[in-house]
C-alpha positions in Angstrom: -3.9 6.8 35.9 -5.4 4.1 37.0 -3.4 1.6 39.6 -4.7 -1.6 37.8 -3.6 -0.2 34.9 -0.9 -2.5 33.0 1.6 -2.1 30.8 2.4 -3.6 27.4 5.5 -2.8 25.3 4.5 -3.2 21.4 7.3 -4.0 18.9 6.6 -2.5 15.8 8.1 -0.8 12.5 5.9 -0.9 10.2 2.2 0.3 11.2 -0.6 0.4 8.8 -3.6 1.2 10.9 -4.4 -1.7 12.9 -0.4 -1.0 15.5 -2.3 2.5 16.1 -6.1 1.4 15.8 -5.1 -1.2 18.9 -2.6 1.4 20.8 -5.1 4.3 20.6 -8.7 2.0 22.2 -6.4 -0.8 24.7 -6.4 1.6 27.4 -10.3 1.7 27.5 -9.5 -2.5 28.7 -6.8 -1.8 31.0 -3.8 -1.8 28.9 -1.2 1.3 28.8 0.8 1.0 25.8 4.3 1.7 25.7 5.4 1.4 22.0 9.2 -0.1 20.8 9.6 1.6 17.6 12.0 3.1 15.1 11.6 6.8 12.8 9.7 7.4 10.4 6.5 7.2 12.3 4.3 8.1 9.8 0.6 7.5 11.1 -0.8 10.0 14.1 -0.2 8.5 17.5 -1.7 9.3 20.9 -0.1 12.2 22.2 0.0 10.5 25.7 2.0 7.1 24.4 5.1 6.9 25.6 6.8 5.8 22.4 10.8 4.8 22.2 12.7 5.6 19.1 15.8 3.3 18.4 18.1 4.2 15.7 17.9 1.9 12.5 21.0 0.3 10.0 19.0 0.9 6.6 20.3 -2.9 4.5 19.5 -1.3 1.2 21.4 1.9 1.9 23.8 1.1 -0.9 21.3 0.3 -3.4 19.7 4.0 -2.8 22.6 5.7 -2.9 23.7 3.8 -6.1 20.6 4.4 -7.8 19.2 7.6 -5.9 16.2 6.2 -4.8 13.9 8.0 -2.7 14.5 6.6 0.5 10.2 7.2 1.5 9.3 4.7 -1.2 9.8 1.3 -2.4 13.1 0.2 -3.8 12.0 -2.1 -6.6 9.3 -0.2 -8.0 11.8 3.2 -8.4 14.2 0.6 -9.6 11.2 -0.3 -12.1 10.4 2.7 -13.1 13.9 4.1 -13.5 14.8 1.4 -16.3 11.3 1.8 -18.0 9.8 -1.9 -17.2 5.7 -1.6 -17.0 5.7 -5.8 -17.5 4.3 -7.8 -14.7 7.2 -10.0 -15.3 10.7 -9.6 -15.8 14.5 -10.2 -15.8 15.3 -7.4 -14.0 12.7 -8.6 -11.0 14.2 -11.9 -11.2 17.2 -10.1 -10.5 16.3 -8.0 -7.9 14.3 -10.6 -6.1 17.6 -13.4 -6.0 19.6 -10.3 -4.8 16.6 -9.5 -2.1 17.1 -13.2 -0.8 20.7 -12.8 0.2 20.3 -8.8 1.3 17.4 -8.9 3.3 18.0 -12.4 5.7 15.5 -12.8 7.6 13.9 -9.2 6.3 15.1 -5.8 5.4 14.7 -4.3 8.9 17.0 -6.6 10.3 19.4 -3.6 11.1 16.9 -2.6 13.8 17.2 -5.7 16.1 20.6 -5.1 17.7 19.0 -1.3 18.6 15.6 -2.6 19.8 16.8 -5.5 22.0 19.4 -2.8 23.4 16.6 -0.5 24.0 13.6 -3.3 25.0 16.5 -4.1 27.6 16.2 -1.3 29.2 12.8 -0.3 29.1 11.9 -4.0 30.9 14.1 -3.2 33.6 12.6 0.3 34.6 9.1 0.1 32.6 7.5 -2.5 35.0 6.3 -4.2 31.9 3.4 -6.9 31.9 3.2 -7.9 28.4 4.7 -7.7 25.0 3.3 -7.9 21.7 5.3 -7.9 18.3 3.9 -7.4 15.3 4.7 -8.5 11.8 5.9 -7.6 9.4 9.4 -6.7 9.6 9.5 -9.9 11.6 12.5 -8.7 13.1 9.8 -7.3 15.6 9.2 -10.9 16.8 13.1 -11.6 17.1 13.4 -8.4 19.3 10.7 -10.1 21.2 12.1 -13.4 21.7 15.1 -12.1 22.6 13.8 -10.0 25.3 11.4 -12.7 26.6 14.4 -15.1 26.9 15.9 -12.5 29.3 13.1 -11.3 30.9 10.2 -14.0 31.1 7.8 -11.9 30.2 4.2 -13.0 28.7 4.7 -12.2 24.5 1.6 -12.7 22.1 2.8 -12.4 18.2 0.4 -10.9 16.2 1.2 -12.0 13.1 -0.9 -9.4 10.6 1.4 -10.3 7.5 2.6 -14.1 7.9 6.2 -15.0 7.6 7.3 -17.9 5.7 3.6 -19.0 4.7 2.8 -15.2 3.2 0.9 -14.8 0.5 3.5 -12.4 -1.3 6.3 -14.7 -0.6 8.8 -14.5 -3.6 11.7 -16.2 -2.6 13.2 -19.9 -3.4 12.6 -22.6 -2.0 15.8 -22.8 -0.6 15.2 -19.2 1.6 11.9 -20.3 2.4 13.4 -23.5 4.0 15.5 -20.9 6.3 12.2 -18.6 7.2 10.5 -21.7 8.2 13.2 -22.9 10.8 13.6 -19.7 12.3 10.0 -18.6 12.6 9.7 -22.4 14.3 12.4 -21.5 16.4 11.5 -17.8 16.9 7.5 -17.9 17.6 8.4 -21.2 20.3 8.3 -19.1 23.0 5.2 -16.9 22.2 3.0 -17.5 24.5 0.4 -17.1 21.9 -0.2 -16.0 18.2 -2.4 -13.9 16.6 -3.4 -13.3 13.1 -6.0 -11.3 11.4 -8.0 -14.4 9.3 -8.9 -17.7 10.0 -7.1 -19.7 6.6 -4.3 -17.6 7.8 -4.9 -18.9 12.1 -5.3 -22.7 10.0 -1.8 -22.3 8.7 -0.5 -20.9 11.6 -1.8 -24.0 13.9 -0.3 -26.7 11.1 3.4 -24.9 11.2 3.0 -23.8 14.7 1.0 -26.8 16.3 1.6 -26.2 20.4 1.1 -22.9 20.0 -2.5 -21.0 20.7 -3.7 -19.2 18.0 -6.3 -17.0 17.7 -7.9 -15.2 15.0 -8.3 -10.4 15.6 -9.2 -9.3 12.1 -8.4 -6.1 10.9 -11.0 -3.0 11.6 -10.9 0.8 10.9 -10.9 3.4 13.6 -14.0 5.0 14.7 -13.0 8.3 14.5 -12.4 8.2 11.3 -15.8 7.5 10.5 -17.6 9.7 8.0 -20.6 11.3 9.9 -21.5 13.9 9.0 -21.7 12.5 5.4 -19.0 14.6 3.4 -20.5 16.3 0.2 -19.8 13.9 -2.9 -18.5 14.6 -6.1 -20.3 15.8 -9.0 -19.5 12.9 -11.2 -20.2 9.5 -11.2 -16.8 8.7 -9.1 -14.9 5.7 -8.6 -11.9 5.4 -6.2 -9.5 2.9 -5.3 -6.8 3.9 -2.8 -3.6 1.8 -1.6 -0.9 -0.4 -3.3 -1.7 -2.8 -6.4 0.7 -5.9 -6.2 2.2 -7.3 -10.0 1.0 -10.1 -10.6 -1.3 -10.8 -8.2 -3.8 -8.1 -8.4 -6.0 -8.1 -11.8 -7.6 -4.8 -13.0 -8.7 -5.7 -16.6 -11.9 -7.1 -15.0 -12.8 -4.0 -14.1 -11.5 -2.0 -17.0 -13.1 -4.5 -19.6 -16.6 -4.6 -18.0 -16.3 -0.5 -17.7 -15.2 -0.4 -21.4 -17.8 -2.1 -22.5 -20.3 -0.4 -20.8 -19.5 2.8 -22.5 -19.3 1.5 -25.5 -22.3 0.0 -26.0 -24.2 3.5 -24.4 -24.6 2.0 -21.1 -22.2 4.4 -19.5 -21.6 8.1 -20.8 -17.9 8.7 -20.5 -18.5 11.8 -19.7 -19.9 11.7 -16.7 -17.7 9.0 -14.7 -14.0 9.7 -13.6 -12.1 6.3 -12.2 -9.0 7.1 -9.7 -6.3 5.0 -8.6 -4.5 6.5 -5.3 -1.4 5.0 -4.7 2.0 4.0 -5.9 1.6 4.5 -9.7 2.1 0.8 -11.9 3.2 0.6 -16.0 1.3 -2.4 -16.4 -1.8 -0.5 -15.2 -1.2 2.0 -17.6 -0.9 -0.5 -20.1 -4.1 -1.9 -19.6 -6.0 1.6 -19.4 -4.6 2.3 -22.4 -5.5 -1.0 -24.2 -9.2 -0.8 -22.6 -9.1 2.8 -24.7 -9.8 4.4 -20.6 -7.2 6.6 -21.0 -10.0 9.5 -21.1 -11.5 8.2 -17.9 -8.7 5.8 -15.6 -5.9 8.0 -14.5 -3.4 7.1 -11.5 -2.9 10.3 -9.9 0.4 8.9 -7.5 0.9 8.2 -3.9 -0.7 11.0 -1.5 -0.9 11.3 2.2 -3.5 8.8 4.4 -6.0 12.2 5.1 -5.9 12.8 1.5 -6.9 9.3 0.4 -9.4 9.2 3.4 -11.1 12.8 1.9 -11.4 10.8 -1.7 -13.0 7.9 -0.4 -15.6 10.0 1.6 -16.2 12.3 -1.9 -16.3 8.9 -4.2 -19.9 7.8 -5.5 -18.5 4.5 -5.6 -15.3 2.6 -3.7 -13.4 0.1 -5.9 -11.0 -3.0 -4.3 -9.1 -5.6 -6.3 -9.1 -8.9 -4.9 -6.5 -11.1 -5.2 -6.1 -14.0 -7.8 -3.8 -16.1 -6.2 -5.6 -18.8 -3.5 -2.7 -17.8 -1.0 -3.8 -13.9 -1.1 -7.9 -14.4 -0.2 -7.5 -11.8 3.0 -4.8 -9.9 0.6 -7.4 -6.7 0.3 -9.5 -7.2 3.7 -7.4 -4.2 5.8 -8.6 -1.9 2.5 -12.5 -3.0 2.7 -12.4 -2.1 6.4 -11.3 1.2 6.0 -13.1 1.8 3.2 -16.3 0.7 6.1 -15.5 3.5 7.7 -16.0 6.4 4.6 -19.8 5.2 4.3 -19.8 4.5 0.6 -20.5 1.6 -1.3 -17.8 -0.7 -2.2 -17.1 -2.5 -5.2 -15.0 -6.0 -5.1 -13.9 -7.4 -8.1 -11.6 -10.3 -9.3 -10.9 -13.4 -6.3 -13.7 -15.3 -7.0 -12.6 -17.4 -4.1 -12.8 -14.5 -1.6 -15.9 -16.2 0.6 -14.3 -14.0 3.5 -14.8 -10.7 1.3 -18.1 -11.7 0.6 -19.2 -12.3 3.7 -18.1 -9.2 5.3 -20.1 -7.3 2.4 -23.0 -9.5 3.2 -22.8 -8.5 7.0 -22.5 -5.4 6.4 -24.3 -4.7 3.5 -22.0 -2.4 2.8 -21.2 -3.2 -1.0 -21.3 -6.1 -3.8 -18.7 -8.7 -4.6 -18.4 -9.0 -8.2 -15.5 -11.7 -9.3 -16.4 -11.9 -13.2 -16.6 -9.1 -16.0 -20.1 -10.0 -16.3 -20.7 -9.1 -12.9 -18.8 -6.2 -12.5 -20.6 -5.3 -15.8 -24.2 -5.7 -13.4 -23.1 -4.1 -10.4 -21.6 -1.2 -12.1 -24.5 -0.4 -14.3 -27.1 -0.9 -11.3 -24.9 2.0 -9.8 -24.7 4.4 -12.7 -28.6 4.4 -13.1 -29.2 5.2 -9.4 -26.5 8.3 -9.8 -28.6 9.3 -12.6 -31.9 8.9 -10.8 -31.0 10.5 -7.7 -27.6 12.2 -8.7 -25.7 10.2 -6.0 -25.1 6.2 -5.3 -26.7 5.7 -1.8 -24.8 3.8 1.2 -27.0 1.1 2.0 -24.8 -0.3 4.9 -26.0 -1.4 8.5 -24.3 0.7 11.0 -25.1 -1.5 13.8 -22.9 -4.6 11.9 -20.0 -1.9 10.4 -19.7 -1.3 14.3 -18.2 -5.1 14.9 -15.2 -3.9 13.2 -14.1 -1.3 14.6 -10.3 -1.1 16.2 -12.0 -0.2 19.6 -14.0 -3.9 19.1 -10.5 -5.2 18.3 -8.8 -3.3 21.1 -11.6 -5.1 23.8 -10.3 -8.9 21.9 -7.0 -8.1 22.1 -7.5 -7.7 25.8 
């Protein structure tokens, strides 16, 4: 090991692929990562990072127990599906969010803190720390960090890759919001700097947060997971989306409508295209793929395992993202599109017609169209279908050299 080698403790929970992306390349800039953590760790980690476990005070353990929920999956949408509700709207999530709003103060992690500043205690005092960074959300992770910086005077940077009161997928009163917004005031005062992964989300940031640095470290994918050499794509004219789709602020019937009408006007042969949807399965998405008369062609095949949703994305002839509707969620998709850099296919963007960030990054990259109207989806998805039947396959068209920008080890060197 190298002596100039320092240490940083992260603070995290909840991972997606940017926690790991940094932890696995910040050793190549003179980092060694020591990660503050609780089970279930469900992304692959470096088998030389030293990782701490606390135990964890689950704050919906009564609510699974009373309704059996499956404790790997989300609460409201088994609480959804157990009482049959496939509207975007309803009583029962009015309910459940006003019963969220007193359950989960200040998040639904919050039993973790008392077990992580125990732990970050003593890993501080025999660690030789030289940094921390917390990451969000749960933003418990940045009250563990406060805490332990109050104690310990140690340098703290708050990557903030969900935002806290100001998220976009805030569903709360006005009256809870009120509460996040003191404490993250009080909480993020003594970071010595912020970080989040846009710049409309680093403007908000610097209005709530105005002595504070902020600095903007988008998202990325990891380089390994890179598709080269090319993997052999399906026989059909395939289109994949992988990840969560949020009610109500996520709009697929631009997509389904400009694919609907494709077909039946003999653009599109039905039978050649199949149209998947990886990820948590969603009533009112049935509902519209049902409406569309897709049935035949859409199917939601559930939730599967990261590998298995990277394999689809390298096999797909076409990779499809939803944008966001609301003005609040513009970077709501932007961790998918990078991931999606790294299988090598051409993306699809629809819906968000005020995603200039989304467009952009396609435009860099060349990786893909942004396509916010039916009429456009309508284009963009015909232009593909007649290059599969010229060629038999839709062509990546993307510039290596630009995808390269993104990737966590780039992220890993800014983080630095």
């Amino acid at each position: 090991m190298d002596r100039k080698m320092q240490k940083v403790m992260i603070i995290a929970r909840y991972f997606g692929t940017r926690i790991p992306g940094l932890i696995k390349y910040l050793p190549e800039f003179g980092w060694q990562p020591v990660l503050l953590t609780t089970d279930p760790i469900t992304l692959p980690l470096p088998p030389e990072l030293a990782v701490f476990n606390t135990p964890y005070r689950d704050s919906l353990r009564l609510w699974r127990r009373l309704f059996r929920l499956d404790a790997r999956h989300d609460v409201r949408a088994q609480i959804r599906d157990r009482f049959g509700v496939t509207s975007k709207k309803s009583l029962l999530d009015f309910m459940m969010t006003r019963c969220g709003e007193i359950i989960n103060y200040p998040d639904a992690d919050k039993g973790w803190r008392p077990f992580g500043i125990r732990l970050g205690d003593e890993l501080l005092r025999r660690e030789n720390i030289d940094a921390i960074i917390s990451s969000s959300s749960p933003v418990s992770s940045h009250i563990i960090a406060q805490a332990l910086t109050a104690r310990h005077r140690v340098p703290w940077v708050a990557d903030l890759r969900d935002l806290w009161s100001q998220n976009h997928n805030y569903t709360y009163s006005w009256f809870r919001k009120m509460l996040d917004r003191r404490l993250e005031i009080k909480t993020l005062s003594r970071a010595d700097a912020l970080v989040t992964v846009s710049r409309p989300w680093a403007d908000k940031l610097k209005t709530l947060h105005g002595d504070r640095p902020v600095y903007t470290i988008a998202n990325g994918y990891d380089p390994e997971d890179v598709n080269d050499p090319p993997r052999s794509l399906a026989a059909r004219f395939t289109i994949t989306h992988t990840g969560n789709l949020y009610t109500g602020k996520q709009d697929a019937s631009t997509f389904l409508t400009a694919l609907q009408s494709l077909i039946a006007e003999g653009t599109i042969n039905p039978a050649d295209v199949e149209v998947r949807f990886y990820g948590p399965e969603q009533g009112w998405l049935h509902q519209e793929i049902a409406q569309c008369g897709l049935s035949g062609v859409v199917r939601q095949y559930g939730w599967v395992t990261r590998q298995v949703a990277l394999a689809k994305q390298r096999e797909s002839q076409v990779l499809l993202a939803i944008n966001w509707e609301t003005e609040e969620g513009l970077v709501g998709n932007q961790g998918k599109l990078f991931e999606y850099l790294a299988a090598q296919r051409p993306i699809l963007v629809t819906g968000g017609g005020g995603n200039y960030m989304c467009r952009e990054l396609l435009d860099e990259t060349r990786a893909g169209c942004h396509a916010p109207t039916v009429e456009e989806v309508r284009d963009s998805l015909a232009a593909y279908y007649r290059e599969y039947r010229r060629r038999g396959c839709v062509g990546f068209q993307g510039n290596s050299a630009r995808i390269d920008r993104h990737s966590y080890r780039e992220k890993a060197r800014e983080m630095a």
